[in-house]
VMD Tcl script that draws the C-alpha trace (Angstrom):
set ca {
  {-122.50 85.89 18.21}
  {-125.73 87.88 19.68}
  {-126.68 88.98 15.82}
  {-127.51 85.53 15.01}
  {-130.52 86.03 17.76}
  {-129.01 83.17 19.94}
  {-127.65 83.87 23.61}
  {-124.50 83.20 24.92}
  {-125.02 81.43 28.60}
  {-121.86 80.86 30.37}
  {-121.32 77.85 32.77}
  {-118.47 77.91 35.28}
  {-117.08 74.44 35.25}
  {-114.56 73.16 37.38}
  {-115.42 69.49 36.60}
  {-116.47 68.97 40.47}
  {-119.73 67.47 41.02}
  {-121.29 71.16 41.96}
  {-120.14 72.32 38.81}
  {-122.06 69.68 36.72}
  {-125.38 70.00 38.99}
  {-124.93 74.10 37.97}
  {-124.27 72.80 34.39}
  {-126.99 70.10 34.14}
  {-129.31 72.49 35.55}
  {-128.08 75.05 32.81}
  {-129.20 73.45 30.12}
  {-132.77 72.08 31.88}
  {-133.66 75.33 33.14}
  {-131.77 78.30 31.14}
  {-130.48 77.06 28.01}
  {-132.68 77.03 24.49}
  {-132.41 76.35 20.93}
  {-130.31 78.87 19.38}
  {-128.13 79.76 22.33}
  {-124.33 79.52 22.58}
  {-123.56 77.64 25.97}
  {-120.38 78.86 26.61}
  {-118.13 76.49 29.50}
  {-115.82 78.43 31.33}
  {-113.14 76.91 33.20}
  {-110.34 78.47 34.78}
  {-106.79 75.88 34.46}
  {-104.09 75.92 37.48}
  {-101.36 75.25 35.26}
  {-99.43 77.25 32.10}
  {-97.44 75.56 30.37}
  {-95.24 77.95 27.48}
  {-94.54 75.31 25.00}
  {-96.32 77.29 22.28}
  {-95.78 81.35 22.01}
  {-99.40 82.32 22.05}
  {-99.89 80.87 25.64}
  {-98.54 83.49 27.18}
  {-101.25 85.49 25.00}
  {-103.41 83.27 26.46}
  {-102.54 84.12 30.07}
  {-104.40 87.58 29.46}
  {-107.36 86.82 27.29}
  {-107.95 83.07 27.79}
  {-107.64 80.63 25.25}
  {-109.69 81.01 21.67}
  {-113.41 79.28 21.73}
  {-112.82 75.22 21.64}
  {-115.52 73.67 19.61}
  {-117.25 70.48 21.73}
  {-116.10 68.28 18.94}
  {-112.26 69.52 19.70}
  {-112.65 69.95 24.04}
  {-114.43 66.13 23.58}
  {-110.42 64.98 22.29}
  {-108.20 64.70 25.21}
  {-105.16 64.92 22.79}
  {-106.44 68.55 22.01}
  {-106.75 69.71 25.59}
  {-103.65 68.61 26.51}
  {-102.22 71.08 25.42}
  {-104.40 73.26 27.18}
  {-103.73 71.23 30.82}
  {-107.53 70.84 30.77}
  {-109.05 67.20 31.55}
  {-112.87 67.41 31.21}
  {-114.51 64.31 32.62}
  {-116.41 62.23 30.84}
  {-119.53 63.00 32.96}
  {-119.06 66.25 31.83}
  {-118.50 65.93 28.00}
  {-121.59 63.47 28.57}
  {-123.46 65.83 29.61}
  {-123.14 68.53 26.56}
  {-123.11 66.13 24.09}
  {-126.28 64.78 24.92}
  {-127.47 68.81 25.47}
  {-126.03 69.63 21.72}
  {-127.73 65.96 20.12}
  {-131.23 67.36 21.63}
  {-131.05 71.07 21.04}
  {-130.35 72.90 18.40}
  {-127.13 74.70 20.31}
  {-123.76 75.61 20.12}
  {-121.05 74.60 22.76}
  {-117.49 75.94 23.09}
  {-115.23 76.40 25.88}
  {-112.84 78.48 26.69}
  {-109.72 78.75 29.69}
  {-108.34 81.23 31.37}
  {-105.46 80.91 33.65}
  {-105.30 82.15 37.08}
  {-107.91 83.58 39.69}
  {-111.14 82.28 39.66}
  {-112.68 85.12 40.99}
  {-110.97 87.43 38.38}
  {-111.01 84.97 35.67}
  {-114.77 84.72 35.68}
  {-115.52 88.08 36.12}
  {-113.07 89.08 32.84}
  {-115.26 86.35 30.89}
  {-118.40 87.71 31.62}
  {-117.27 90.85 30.52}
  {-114.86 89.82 27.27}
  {-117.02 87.30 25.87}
  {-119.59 89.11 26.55}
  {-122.09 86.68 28.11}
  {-125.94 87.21 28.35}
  {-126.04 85.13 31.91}
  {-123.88 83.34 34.20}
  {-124.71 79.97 35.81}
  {-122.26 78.69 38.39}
  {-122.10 76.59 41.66}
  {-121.48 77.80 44.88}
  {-119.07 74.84 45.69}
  {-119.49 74.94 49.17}
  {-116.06 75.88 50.93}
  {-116.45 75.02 54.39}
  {-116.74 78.31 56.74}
  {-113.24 79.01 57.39}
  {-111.70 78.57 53.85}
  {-114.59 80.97 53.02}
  {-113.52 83.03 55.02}
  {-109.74 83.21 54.49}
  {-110.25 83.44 50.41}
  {-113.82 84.36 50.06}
  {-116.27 82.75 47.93}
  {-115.65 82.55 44.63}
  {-119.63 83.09 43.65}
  {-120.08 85.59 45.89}
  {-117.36 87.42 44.37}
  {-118.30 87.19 40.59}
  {-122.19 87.76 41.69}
  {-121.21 91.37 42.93}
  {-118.59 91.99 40.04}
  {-120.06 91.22 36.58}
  {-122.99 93.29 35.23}
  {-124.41 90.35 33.46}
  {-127.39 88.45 35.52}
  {-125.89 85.46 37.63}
  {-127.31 82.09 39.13}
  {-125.84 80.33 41.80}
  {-127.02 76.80 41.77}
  {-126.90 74.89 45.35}
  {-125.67 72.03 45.93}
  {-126.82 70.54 49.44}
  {-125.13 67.77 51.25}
}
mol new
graphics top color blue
foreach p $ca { graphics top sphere $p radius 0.5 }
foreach p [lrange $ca 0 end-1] q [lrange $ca 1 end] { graphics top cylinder $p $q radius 0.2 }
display resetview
């Protein structure tokens, strides 16, 4: 993907409303014409009804295309329910810029998960909320932002959400 001159910009999405101000913000702020925005999102269930989930598990599932993660019959069968907020959001982002947006899932830690997309992919930069686990949750599984900011070599943003 980087020969073609475009960037690939990941977006953590977890379909919460943090995730889409990160995501929205993405696309206003980081995002240009000829970039690959590239939404990450990290499913709590696998299902092994087809052999190359378990494949999966390890590298996270192939690129979607919008046009395939916009048909809830297709991500089904990944376990994956984007909202329609969401799928709003990037079509309107791929009708006005001259983009292209995929996703892909991984299964299992967030903090891990992320971090092995960065990396694997590879992306050029990182956008992702910072959720805003209340002090003792933080503290008992540790932020999920904070982690990935001090574990991928790519440059990260963390967008805010205050309440």
């Amino acid at each position: 993907m980087a020969e073609s001159g475009g960037r690939r910009i990941g977006v953590a999405v977890d379909f919460s409303e943090c995730s889409k101000k990160a995501l929205s913000w993405a696309i206003d702020n980081v995002v240009r014409d000829g970039d690959h925005l590239i939404l990450i999102t990290i499913a709590h269930d696998m299902h092994y009804e087809e052999g190359e989930m378990q494949l999966w598990e390890t590298v996270g599932s192939p690129l979607i295309p919008l046009s395939e993660f916009s048909d809830a019959a297709v991500m089904k069968k990944y376990a994956v329910k984007p909202d329609a907020e969401t799928l709003d959001i990037v079509n309107t982002a791929s009708r006005k810029k001259s983009i292209t947006v995929v996703m892909k899932i991984y299964w299992g830690d967030p903090r891990e998960k992320i971090c092995a997309a960065a990396e694997q992919i590879p992306l050029s930069s990182l956008v992702m909320g910072n959720r805003g686990l209340g002090g003792l949750k933080r503290m008992i599984m540790g932020s999920v932002s904070n982690h990935v900011v001090n574990n991928v070599t790519c440059p990260v943003t963390v967008v805010k959400v205050h309440t």
